[in-house]
TORROKOL-494305 format. One record per residue: residue in one letter; x, y, z of N, C-alpha, C in turn. Coordinates in pm, whole numbers, padded with zeros to 5 digits, always signed. Each point is the difference from the previous one (the first is absolute). Layout:
N
aXYZXYZXYZ
...
END
This chain:
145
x+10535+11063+15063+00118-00083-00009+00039-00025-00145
x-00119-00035-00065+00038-00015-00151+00091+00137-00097
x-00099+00067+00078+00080+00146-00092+00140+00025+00053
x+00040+00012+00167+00124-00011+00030+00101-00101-00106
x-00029-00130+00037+00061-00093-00122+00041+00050-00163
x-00113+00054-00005+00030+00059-00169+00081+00077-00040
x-00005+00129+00112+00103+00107-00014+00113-00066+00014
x+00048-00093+00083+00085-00052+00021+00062-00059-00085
x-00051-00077-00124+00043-00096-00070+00024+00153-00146
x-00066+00059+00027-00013+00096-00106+00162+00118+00027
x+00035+00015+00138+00088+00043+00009+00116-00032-00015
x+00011-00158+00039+00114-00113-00045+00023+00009-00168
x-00068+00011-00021-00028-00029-00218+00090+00102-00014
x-00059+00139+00030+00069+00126-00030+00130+00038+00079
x+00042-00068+00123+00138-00022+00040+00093-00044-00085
x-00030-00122-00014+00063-00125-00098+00047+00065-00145
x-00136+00093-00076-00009+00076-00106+00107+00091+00043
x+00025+00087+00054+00133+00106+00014+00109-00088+00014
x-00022-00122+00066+00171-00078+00043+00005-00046-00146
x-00043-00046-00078+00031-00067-00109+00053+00125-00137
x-00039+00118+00052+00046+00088-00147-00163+00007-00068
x-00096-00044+00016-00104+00019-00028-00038+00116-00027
x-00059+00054-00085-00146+00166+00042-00142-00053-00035
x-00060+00061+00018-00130-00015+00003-00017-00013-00162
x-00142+00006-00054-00042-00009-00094+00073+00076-00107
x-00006+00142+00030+00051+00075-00101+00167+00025+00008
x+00066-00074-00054+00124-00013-00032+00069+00121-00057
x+00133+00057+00066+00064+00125-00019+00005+00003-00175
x+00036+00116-00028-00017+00038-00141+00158+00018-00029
x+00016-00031-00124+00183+00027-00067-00040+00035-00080
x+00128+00045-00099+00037+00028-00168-00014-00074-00113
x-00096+00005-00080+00016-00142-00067+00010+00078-00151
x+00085-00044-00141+00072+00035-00074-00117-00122-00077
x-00072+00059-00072-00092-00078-00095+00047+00055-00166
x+00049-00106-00116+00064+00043-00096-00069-00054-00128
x-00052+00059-00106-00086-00097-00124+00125+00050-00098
x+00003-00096-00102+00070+00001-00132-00078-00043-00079
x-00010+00123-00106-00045-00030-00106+00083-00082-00117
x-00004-00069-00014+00031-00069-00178+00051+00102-00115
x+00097-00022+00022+00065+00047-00123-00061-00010-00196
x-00068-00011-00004-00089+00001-00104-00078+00086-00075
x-00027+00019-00111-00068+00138-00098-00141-00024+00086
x-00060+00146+00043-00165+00000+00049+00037-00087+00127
x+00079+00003+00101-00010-00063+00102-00063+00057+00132
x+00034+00148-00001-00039+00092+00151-00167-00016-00019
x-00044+00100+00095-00163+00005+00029+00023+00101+00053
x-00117+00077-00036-00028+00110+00127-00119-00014+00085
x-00062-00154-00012-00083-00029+00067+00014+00015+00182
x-00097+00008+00091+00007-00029+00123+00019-00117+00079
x+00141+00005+00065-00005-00154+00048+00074+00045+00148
x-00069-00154+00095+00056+00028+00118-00039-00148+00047
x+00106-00027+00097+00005-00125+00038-00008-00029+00165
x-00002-00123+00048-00029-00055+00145+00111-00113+00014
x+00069+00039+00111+00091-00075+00005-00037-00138+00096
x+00017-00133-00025-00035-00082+00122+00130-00089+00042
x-00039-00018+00074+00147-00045+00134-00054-00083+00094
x+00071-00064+00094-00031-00101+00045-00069+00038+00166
x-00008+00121+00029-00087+00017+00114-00096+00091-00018
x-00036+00084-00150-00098+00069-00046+00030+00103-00119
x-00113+00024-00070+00005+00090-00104+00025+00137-00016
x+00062+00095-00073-00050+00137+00016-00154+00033-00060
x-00007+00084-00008-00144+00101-00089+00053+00007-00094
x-00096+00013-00129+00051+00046-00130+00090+00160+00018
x+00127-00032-00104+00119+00097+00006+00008+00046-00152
x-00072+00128+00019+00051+00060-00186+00135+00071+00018
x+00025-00047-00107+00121+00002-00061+00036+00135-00133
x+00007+00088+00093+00032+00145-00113+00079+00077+00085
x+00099+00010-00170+00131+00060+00074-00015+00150-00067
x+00049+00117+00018+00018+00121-00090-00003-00061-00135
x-00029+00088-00105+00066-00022-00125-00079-00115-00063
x+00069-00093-00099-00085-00170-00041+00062-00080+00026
x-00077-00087+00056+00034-00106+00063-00024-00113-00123
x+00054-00125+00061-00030-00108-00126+00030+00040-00137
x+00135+00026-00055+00040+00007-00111+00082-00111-00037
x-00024+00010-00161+00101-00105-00022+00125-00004+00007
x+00047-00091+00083+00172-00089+00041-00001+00068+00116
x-00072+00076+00068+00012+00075+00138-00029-00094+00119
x+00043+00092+00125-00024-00110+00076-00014+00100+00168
x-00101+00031+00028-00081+00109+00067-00033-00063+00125
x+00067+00075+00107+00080-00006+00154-00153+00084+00041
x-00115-00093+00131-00054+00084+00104+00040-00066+00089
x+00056+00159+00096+00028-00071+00152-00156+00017+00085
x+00017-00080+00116-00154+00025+00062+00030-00034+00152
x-00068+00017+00043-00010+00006+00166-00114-00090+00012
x+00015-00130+00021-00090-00086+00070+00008-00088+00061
x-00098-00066+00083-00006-00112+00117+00079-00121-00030
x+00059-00051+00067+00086-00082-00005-00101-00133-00090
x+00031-00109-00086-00095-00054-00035+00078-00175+00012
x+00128+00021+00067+00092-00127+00013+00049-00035-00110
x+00020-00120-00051+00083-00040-00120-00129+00027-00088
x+00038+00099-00130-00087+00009-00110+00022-00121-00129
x-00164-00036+00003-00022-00138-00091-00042+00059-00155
x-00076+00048-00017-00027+00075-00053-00069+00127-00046
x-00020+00036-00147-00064+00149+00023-00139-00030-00137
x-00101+00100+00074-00114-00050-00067+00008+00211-00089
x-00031-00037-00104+00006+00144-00137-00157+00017-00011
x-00038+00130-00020-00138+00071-00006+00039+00045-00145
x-00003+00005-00091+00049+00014-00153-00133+00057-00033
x-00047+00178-00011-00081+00060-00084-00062-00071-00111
x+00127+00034-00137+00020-00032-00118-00087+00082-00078
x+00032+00150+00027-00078+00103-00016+00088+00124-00090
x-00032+00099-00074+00093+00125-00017+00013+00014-00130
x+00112-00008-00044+00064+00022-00135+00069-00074-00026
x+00073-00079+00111+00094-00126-00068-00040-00088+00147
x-00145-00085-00082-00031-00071+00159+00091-00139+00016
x+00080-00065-00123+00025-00143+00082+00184+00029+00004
x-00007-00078+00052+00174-00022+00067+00064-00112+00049
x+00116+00037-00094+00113-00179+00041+00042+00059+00109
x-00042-00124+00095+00070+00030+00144+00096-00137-00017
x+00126+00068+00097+00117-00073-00004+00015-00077+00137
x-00016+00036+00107+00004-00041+00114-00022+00118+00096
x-00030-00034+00094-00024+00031+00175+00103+00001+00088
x+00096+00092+00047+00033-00022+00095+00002+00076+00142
x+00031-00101+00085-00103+00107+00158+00163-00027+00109
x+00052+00077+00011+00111+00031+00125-00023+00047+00149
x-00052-00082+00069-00065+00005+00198+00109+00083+00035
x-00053+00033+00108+00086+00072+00086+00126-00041+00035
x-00004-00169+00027+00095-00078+00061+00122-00014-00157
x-00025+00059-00070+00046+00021-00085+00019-00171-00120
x-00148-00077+00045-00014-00132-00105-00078+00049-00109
x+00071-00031-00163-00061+00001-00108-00050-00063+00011
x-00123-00031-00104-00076-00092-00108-00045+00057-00101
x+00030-00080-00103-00036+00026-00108-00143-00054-00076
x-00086+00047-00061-00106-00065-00029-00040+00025-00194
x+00080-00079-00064-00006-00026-00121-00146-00017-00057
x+00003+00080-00135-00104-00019-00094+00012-00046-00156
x+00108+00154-00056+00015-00088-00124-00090+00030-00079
x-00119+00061+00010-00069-00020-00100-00108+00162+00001
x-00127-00039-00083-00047+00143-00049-00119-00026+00098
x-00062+00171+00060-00120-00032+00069-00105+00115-00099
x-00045-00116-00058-00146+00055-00075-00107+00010+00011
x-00051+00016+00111-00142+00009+00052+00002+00049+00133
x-00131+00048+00020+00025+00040+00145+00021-00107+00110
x+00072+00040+00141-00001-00099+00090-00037+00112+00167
x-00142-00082-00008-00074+00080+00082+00084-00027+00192
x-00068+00065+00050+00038-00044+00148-00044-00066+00085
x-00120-00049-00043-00054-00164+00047+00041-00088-00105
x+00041+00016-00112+00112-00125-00026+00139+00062-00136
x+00070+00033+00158+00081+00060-00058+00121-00111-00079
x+00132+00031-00048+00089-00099-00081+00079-00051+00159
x+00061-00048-00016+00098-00076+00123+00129-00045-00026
x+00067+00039+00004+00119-00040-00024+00078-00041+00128
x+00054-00130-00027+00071-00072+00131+00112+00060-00025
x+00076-00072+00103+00152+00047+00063+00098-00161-00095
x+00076+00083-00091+00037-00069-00081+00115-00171+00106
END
């Protein structure tokens, strides 16, 4: 009887879940338009390795490197990856994995910006120089301005 009951209540959940627009855990995937600007400044680019995690209000992505053809992160540039990932709801902010490695390891970063599917910006301002490494158990963070 107990187990009858369960399925039962377990099937109601997942009814309710389709009537409401719900999916399950893993949330459909869109287009998301992730954009860094470098700082206009002498010695500003890097050719260091960097890749970031986007967080949002119903979950995170995986770390996302960020290499486009050609160099990326130059100075006054401002370097477009599109990406295909899980929906992550309203994005709060984005956490940076910053090498700080190469031939030109540090870099004025200018801001963050991340374009959802649903087509909502945010912007995530910095402003300033990243001179050291920023590992991926504690990566930099930048909020949603």
């Amino acid at each position: 009887m107990k187990h009858t009951a369960r399925a039962i209540v377990g099937l109601t959940a997942a009814g309710l879940a389709a009537m409401l627009g719900m999916g399950s855990a893993s949330a459909a995937a869109g287009n998301y338009e992730i954009s860094s600007r470098t700082c206009d400044v002498e010695d500003a680019g890097t050719d260091s390795r960097v890749e970031v995690r986007l967080n949002g209000t119903t979950t995170s992505t995986g770390w996302i490197v960020l290499d486009n053809p050609g160099d990326d992160r130059e100075r006054g540039h401002t370097d477009v990856y599109a990406k295909t990932l899980p929906d992550v709801g309203f994005v709060t902010s984005v956490d940076i994995y910053f090498a700080n490695n190469d031939d030109s390891p540090h870099w004025c970063l200018e801001e963050f910006t991340v374009r959802t599917p649903n087509g909502v910006t945010s912007i995530h301002p910095f402003h300033n120089w990243l001179t050291r490494v920023y590992s991926k158990n504690a990566p930099l963070r930048l909020n949603r301005a």
